[in-house]
C-alpha positions as CSV (number, residue, x, y, z in Angstrom):
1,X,0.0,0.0,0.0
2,X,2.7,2.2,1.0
3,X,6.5,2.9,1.1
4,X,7.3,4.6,4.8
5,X,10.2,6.8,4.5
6,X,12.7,7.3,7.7
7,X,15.3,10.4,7.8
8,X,14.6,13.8,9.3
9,X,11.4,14.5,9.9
10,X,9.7,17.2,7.9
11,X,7.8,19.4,9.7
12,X,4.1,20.7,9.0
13,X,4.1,24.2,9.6
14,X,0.4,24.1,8.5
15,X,-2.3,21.3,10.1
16,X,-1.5,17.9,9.2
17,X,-5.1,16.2,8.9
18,X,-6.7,18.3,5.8
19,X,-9.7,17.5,4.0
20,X,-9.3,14.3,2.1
21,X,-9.3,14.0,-1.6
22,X,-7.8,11.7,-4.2
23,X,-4.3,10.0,-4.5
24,X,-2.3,8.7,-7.2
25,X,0.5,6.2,-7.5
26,X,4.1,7.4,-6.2
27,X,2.6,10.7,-4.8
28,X,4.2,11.3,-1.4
29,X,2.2,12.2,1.8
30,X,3.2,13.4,4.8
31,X,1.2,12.6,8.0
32,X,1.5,14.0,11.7
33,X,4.8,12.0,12.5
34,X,6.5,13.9,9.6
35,X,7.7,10.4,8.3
36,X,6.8,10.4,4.4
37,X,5.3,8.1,2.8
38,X,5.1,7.0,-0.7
39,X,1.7,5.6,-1.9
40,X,2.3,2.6,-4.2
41,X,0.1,0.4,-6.2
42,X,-2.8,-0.9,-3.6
43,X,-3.1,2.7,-2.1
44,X,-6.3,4.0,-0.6
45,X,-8.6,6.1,-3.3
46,X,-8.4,9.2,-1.1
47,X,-5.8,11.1,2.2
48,X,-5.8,13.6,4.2
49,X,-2.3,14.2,4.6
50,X,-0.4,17.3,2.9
51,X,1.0,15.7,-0.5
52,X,4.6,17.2,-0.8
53,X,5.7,15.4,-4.7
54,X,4.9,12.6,-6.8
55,X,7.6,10.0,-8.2
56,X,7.9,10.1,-12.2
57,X,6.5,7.2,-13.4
58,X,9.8,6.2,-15.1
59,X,11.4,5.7,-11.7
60,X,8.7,4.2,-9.9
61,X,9.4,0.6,-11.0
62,X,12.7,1.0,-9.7
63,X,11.9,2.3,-6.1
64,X,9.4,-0.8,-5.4
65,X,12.4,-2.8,-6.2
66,X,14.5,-1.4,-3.3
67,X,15.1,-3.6,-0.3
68,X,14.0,-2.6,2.7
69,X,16.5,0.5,4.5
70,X,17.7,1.3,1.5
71,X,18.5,5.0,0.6
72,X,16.4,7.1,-1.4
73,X,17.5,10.5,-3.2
74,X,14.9,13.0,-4.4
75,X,15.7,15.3,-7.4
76,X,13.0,18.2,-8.5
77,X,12.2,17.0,-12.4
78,X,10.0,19.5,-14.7
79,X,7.4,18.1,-16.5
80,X,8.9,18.0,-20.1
81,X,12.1,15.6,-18.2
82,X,9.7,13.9,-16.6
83,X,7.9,13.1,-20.0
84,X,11.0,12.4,-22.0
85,X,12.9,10.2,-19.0
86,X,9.3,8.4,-19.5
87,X,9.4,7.9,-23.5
88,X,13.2,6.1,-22.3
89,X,11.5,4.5,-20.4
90,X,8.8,2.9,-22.0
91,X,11.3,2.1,-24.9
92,X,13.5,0.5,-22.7
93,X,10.9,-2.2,-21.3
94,X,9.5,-3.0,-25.0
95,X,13.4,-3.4,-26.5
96,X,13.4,-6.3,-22.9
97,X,10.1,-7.6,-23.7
98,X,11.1,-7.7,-27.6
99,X,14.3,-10.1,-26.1
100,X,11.8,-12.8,-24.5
């Protein structure tokens, strides 16, 4: 449902219960502990947590492949990267499935 990130905590300066409303997959939430965490595939529909950032979908696949206490590095992407690192992406898995 969800990856629980550990580090410094990040503090909520506003309230951290807000009025729920829909999630996506790889968007990051941060609840009243100030521990992250990173919805994946079986999340819930909606949260009520601040949303800080959303994984690109081209690196999502990898970060549900990291073993557990691994480290995790974020890096602000604009939306035209995100897009293109995507594109590389996708071409990447069809040249592996193309192999089978």
């Amino acid at each position: 449902m969800g990856m629980r990130l550990e580090g410094p905590q990040l503090e909520n300066i506003n309230n951290t219960n807000i009025k729920s409303e829909g999630l996506i997959k790889g968007v990051i939430q941060v609840p009243g502990d100030g521990n992250p965490i990173i919805m994946l595939s079986d999340h819930g529909t909606i949260g009520g947590y601040p949303k800080i950032a959303v994984i690109i979908s081209a690196d999502y696949d990898r970060l549900v492949q990291l073993p557990s206490g691994a480290k995790v590095k974020f890096q602000q992407v604009e939306l035209s990267d995100a897009e293109t690192l995507f594109k590389m992406y996708e071409m990447e898995t069809q040249n592996l499935l193309n192999q089978i």
